[in-house]
Each structure stands twice: as C-alpha cells, then as structure tokens.
Residue frames as a rotation matrix with the C-alpha (Angstrom) as fourth column:
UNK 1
0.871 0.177 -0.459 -88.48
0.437 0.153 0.887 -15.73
0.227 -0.972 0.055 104.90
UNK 2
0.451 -0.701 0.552 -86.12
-0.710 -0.657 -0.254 -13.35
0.541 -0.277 -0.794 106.59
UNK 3
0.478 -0.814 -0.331 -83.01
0.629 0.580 -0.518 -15.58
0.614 0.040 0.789 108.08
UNK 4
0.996 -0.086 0.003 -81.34
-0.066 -0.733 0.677 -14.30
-0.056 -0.675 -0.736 111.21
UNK 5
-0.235 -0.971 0.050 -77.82
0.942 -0.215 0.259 -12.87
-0.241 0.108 0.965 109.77
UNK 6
-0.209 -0.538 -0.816 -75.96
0.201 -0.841 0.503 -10.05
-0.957 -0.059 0.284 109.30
UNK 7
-0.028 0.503 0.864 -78.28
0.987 -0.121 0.103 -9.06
0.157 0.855 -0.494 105.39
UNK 8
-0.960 -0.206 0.189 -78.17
0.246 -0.943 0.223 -5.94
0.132 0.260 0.957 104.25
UNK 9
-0.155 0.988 -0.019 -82.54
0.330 0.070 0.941 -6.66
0.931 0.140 -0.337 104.74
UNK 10
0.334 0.378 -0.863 -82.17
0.672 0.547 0.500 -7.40
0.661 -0.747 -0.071 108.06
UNK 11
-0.762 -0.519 -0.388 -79.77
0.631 -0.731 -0.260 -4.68
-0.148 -0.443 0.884 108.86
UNK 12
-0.971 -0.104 0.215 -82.25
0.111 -0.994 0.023 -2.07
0.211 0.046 0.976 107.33
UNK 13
0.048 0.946 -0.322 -84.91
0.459 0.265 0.848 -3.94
0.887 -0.188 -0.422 108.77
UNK 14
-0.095 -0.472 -0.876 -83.11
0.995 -0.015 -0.100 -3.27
0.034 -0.881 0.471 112.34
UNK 15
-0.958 -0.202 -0.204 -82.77
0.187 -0.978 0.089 0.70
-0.218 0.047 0.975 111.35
UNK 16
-0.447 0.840 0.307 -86.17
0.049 -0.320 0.946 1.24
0.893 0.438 0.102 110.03
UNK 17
-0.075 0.451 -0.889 -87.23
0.589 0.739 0.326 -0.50
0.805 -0.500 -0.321 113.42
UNK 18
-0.370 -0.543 -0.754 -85.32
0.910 -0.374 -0.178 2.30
-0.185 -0.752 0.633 115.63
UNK 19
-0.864 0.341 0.370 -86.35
-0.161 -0.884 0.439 5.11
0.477 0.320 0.818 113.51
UNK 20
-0.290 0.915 0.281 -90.26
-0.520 -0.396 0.757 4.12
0.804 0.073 0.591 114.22
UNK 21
0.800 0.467 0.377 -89.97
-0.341 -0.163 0.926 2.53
0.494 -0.869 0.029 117.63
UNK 22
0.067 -0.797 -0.601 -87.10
-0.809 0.309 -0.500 1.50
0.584 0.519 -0.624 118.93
UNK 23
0.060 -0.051 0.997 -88.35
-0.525 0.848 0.075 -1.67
-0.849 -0.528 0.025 121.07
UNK 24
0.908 0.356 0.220 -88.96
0.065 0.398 -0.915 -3.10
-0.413 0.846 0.338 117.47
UNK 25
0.268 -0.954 -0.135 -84.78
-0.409 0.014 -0.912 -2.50
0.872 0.300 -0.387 116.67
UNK 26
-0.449 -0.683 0.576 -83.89
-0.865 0.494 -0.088 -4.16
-0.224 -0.538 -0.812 119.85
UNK 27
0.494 0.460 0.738 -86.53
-0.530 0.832 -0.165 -6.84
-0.690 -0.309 0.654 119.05
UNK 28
0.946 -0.193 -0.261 -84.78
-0.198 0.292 -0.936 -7.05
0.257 0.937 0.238 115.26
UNK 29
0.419 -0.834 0.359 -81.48
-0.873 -0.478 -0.092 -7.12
0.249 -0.275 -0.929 117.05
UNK 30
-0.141 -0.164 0.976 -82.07
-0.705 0.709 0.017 -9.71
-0.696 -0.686 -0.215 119.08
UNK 31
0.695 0.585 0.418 -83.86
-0.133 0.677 -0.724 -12.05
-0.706 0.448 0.548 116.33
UNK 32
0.500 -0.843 -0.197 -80.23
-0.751 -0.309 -0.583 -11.16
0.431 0.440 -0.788 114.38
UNK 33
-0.157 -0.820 0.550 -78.13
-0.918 -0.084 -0.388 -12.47
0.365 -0.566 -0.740 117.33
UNK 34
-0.849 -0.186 0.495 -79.94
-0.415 0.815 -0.405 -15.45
-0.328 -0.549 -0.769 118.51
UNK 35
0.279 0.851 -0.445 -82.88
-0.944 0.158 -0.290 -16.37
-0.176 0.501 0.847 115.80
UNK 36
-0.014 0.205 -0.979 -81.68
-0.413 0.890 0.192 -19.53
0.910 0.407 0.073 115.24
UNK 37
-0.997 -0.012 -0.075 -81.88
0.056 0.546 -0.836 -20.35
0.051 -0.837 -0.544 119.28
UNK 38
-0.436 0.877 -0.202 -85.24
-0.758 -0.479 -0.444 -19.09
-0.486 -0.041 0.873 118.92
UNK 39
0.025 0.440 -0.898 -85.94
-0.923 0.354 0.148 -21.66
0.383 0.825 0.415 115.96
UNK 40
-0.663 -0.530 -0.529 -84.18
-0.179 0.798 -0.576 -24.26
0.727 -0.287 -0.623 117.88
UNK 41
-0.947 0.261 0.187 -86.41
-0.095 0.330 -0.939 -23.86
-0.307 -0.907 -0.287 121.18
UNK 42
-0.047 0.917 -0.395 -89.68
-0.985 -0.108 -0.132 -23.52
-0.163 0.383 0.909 118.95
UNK 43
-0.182 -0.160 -0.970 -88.62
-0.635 0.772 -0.008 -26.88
0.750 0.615 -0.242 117.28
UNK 44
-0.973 -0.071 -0.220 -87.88
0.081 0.787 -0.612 -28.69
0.217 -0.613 -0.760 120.58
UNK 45
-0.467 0.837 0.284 -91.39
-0.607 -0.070 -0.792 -27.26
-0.643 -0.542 0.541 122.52
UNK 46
0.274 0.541 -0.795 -93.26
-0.959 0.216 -0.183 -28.83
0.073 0.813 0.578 119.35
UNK 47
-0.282 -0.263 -0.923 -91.34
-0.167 0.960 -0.223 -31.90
0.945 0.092 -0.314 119.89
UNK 48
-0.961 0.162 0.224 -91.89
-0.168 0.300 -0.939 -32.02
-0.219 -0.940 -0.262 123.77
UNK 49
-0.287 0.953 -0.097 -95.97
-0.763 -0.289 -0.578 -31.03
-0.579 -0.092 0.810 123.12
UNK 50
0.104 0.014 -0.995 -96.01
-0.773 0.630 -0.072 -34.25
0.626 0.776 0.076 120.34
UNK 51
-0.478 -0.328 -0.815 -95.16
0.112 0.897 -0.427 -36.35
0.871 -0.295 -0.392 123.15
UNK 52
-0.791 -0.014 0.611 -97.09
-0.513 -0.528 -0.676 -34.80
0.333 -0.849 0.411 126.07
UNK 53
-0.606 0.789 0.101 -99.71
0.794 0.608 0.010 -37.13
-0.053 0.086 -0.995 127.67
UNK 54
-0.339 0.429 -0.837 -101.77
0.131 -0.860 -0.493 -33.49
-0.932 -0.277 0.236 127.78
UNK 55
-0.225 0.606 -0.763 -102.51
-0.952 -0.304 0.039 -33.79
-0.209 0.735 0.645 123.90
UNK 56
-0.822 0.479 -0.309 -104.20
0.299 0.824 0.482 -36.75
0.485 0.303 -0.820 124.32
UNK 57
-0.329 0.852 -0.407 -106.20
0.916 0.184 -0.356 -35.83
-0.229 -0.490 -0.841 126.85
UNK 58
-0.765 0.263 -0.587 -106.82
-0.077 -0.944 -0.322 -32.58
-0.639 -0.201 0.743 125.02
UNK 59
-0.703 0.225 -0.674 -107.96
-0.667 0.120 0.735 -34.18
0.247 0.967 0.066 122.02
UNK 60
-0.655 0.683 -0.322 -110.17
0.692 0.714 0.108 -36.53
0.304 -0.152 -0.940 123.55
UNK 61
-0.541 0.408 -0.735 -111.69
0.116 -0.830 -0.546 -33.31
-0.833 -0.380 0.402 125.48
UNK 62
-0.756 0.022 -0.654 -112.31
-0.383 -0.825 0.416 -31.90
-0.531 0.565 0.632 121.94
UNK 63
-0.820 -0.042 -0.570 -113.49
-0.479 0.595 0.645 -34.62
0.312 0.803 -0.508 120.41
UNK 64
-0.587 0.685 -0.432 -116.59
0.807 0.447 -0.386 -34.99
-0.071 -0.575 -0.815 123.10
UNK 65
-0.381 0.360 -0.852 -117.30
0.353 -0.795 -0.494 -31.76
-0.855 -0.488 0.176 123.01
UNK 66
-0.748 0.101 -0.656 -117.85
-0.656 -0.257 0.709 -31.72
-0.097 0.961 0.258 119.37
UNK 67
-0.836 0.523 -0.164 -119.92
0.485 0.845 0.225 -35.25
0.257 0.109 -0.960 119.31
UNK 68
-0.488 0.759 -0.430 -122.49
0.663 0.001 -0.749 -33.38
-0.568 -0.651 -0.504 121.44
C-alpha cells in the first residue's frame, strides 16, 4: 500500500501522473499532502454510518426483499 509521504514511489508516481495527464499529478499531489486527512475522514464516515439509525432500516429493507 502506497503511504502518503514524500517516497521516492510516490514522487515518481506524482511525475509519471503529469507526464500522462496531469489531473492525475495534482490528484497524486494532493493524496501526498493530505492522505492521511483523507484516511482520517474515511475512518470517521464508517464510524458515523455504524451508528446511523439508516443501517438498520436499510438492512431490514434488504432482508424483506430477499425473504420474498
């Protein structure tokens, strides 16, 4: 798994990215600079959605709709 620092990977991931498009080097850029806030807000949503009363009542949803 690729780790958002300053890596000699990641760097020539970043350059490869520019050469062949270069939204794909700002996207590596960014994922450089602030991948672990990324990891951090994945983590929380997953926690919020674990508590939501919405996956209960999705799962029950499923769980009829399958029975039938």
């Amino acid at each position: 798994m690729i780790k958002p620092a300053w890596t000699p990977v990641t760097i020539g991931l970043m350059v490869l990215g520019f050469v062949a498009f270069w939204p794909l080097g700002l996207a590596m850029l960014a994922y450089i600079l602030w991948g672990d806030r990324f990891e951090g807000m994945l983590r929380d949503a997953k926690d919020q959605w674990r508590g939501s009363p919405l996956k209960g009542a999705f799962e029950q949803m499923n769980t009829t709709t399958h029975a039938r």
